[in-house]
C-alpha positions in Angstrom: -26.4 67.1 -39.1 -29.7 68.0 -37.4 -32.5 65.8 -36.7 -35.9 66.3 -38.3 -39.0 66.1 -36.5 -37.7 67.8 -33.4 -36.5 64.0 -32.1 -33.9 63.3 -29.9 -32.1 60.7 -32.2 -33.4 57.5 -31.1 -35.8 55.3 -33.4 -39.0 54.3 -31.8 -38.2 50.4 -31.6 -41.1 49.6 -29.1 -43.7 51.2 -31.8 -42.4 49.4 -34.1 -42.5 46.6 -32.1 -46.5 47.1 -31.7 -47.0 48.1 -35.5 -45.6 44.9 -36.6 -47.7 43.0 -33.9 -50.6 45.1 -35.5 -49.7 44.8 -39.2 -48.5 41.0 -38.9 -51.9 39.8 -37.0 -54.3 41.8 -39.8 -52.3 40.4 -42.4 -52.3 36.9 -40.9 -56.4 37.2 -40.3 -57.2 38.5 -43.6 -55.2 34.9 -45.3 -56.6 33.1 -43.3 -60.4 34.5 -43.6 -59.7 35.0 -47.5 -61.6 32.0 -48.4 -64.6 33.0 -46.7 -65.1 36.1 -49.3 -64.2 33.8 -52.3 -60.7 34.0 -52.4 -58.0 31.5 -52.8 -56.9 29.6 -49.0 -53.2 30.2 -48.8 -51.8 28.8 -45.5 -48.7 30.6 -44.8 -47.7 29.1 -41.5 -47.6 25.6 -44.2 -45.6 27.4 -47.0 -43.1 28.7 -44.8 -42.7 25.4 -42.9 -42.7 23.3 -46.5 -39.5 25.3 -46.8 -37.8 23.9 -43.6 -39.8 19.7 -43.7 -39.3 20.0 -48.3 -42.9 18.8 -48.2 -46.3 20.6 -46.9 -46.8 20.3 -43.3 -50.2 19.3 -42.3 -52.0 22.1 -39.9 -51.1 22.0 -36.4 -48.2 19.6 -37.1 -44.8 20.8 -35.5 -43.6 22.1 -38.9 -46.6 24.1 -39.5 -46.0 25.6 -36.1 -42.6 26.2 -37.2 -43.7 28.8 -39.9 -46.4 30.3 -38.0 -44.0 31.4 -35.6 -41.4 32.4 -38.0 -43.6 34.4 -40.6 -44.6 36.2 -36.7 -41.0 36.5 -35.9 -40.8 38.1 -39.4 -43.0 39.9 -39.5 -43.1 41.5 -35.6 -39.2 41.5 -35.1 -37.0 41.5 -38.4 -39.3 43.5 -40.7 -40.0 46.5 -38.7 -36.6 46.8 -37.4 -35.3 47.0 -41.0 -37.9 49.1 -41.9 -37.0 52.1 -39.2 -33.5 51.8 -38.6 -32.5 50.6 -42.5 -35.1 52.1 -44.9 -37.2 54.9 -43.0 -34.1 57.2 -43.2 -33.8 56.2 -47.7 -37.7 55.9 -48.1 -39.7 59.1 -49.2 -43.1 60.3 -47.9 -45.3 60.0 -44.9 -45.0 57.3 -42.3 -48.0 55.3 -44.4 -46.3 55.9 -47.7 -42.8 54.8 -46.3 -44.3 51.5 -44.9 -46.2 51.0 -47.7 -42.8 51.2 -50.4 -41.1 48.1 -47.5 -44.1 46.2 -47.9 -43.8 46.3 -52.1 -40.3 45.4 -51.4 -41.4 42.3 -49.4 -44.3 41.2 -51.4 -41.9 41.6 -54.5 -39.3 39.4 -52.6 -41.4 36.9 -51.7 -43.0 36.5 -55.3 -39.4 36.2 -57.0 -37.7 34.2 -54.2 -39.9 32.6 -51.5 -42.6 31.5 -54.1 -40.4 29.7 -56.9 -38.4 28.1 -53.6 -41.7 26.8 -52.4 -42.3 25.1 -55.8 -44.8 27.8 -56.8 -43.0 29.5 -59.6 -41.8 33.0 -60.3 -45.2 35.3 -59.1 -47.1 32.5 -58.0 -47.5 31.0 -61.6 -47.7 27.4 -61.0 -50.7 28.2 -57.6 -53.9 27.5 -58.8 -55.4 30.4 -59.5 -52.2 32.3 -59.6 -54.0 36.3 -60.3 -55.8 35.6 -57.4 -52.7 34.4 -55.4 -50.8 37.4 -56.3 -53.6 40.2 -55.8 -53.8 38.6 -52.3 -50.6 38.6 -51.2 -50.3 42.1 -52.8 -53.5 43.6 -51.1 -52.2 41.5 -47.7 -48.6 42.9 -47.7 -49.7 46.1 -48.2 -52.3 46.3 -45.9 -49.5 44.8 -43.3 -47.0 47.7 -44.8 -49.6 50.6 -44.1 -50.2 49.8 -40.4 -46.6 49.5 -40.0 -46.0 52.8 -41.3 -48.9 54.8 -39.5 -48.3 52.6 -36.3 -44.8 52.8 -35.9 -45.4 56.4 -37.0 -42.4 59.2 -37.4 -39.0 57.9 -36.9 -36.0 60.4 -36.8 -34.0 61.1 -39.8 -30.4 62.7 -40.0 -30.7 65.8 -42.8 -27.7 67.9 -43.5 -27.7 71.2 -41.5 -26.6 74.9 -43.3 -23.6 74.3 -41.1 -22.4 71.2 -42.4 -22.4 72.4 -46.3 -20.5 75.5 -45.6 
């Protein structure tokens, strides 16, 4: 097996690290500004502590704080080191395209999993406003799945050598 990009074998954890820093703040500022250009407020540090308290945490409460630091522990830690150690090697394309396919991944898991657990229904159906709930978390996700991907840039990927097929 050689290693493609001229690498030395070893993913690049601490620019991951960073990209998900990156990606995770953006993501987090565009929510939370949303409403300021019309769209729907969605306050994810409150749907991800509703999960953990069964009821909506008011902002600033302890539970709220709860899910603002898990969606950053998500979402700086968990997501980028699955990205480049478990789907950077599978994933086809440029580092942007690459990030971009985890982020669809994640937005689709949170729309068929996180959102009917929080009460909101299969794709956001029972959020007022549910298009606009969806086409924000869709543009937000992605937008966090691009800057992984061109932040965290190349990471090396085993590819069969001529020696190894003969």
């Amino acid at each position: 097996m050689e290693l493609s990009h001229g690498d030395d074998g070893k993913a690049h954890v601490s620019r991951a690290l960073v990209a998900g820093a990156v990606g995770t703040l953006v993501m987090t500022l565009m929510i939370y500004a949303a409403p300021g250009v019309g769209m729907p407020a969605m306050d994810l540090a409150a749907l991800i502590g509703s999960m953990l308290s069964h009821q909506m945490p008011e902002p600033m409460s302890p539970s709220w704080w709860v899910g603002m630091m898990l969606h950053f522990v998500n979402g700086i830690f968990i997501f980028p080191l699955i990205y480049i150690f478990l789907l950077y090697p599978v994933l086809l394309g440029w580092p942007w395209f690459r990030g971009l396919c985890w982020a669809l991944i994640l937005w689709i898991l949170a729309q068929t999993l996180l959102m009917p657990i929080m009460g909101f229904g299969f794709f956001t159906v029972k959020a007022p406003r549910p298009m606009w709930h969806i086409m924000s978390s869709l543009v937000a996700h992605l937008l966090y799945g691009v800057l992984l991907g061109l932040l965290a840039g190349p990471q090396p990927v085993r590819v069969p050598s001529a020696e190894s097929k003969a």
